[in-house]
N, C-alpha and C positions, 0 to 999 in steps of 0.2 A: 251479052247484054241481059240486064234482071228486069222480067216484067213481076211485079208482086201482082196477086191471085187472092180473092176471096178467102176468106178463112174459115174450116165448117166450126174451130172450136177458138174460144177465147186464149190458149194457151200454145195455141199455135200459131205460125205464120208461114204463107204461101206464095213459092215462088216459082217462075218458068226461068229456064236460063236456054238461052240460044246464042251460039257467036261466041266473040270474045269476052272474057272478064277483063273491067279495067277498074283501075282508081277509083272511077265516078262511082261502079257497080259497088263496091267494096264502102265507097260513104253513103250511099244509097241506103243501103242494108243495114250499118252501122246506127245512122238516122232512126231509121223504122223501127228498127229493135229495143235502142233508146227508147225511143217515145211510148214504144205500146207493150215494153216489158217491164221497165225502168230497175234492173237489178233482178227482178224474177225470173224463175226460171221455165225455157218455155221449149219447144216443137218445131222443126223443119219439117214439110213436106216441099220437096225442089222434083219438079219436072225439069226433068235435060234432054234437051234435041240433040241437037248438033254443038259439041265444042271446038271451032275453030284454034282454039289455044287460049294463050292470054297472054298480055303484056309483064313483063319483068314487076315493074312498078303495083301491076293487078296482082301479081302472086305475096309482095312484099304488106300489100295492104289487104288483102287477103289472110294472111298469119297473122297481122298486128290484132286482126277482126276475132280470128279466134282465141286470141292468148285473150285479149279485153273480156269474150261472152264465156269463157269455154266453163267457168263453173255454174253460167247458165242455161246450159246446154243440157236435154234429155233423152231425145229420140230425134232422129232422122227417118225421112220415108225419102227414099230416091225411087222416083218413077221416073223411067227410061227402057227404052226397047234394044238400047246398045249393050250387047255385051259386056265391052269392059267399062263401062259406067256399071253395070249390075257389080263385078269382081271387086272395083276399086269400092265401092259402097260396104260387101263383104266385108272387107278390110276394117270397117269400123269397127265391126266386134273388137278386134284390141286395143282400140281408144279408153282408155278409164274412165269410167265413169255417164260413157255414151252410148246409145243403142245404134245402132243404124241395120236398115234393113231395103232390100233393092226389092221394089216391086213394075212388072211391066204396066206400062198404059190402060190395057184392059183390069188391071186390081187398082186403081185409082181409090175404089171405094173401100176396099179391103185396107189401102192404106191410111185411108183418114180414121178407120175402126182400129185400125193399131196403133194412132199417137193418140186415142182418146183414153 
């Protein structure tokens, strides 16, 4: 489930993710990002608890979401205290054209200073 979160900077957007990702989550976002980027390109900061998984249909419109923003896309902040959410984050370094960077719970503020 996506709760969207305050944003410290205009060109960003913030979100907690706990539980499942589904369809709804994926037009949710798809929505928000429309509205308040409209073509620009902007910022993730995702807090992640806990991922229970996701549904088939959440992983399908999950890709559709990225192929639509992805050359609106510049930096990621993943804050998470999980391990392999830190590695899979890592992992962005070889996305083109994307930054992504894992930081734990307690740099929350460290991360809003890195997508500014």
């Amino acid at each position: 489930m996506i709760t969207f979160l305050p944003s410290k900077n205009a060109s960003s957007i913030a979100l907690e993710l706990n539980g499942k990702a589904t369809k709804e989550d994926a037009e949710l976002l798809d929505k928000r990002v429309t509205q308040s980027f409209n073509g620009d390109k902007f910022n993730v900061l995702a807090v992640i608890h806990d991922i229970d998984g996701t549904t088939l249909q959440g992983i399908k419109d999950g890709i559709q979401f990225d192929a639509k923003h992805w050359k609106q896309f510049q930096k990621f902040a993943i804050v998470s205290d999980k391990d392999l959410i830190g590695t899979a984050a890592n992992l962005g370094h070889y996305l083109p054209g994307i930054k992504a960077k894992h930081f734990t719970s307690d740099e929350i503020d460290e991360a809003w200073e890195w997508l500014s």
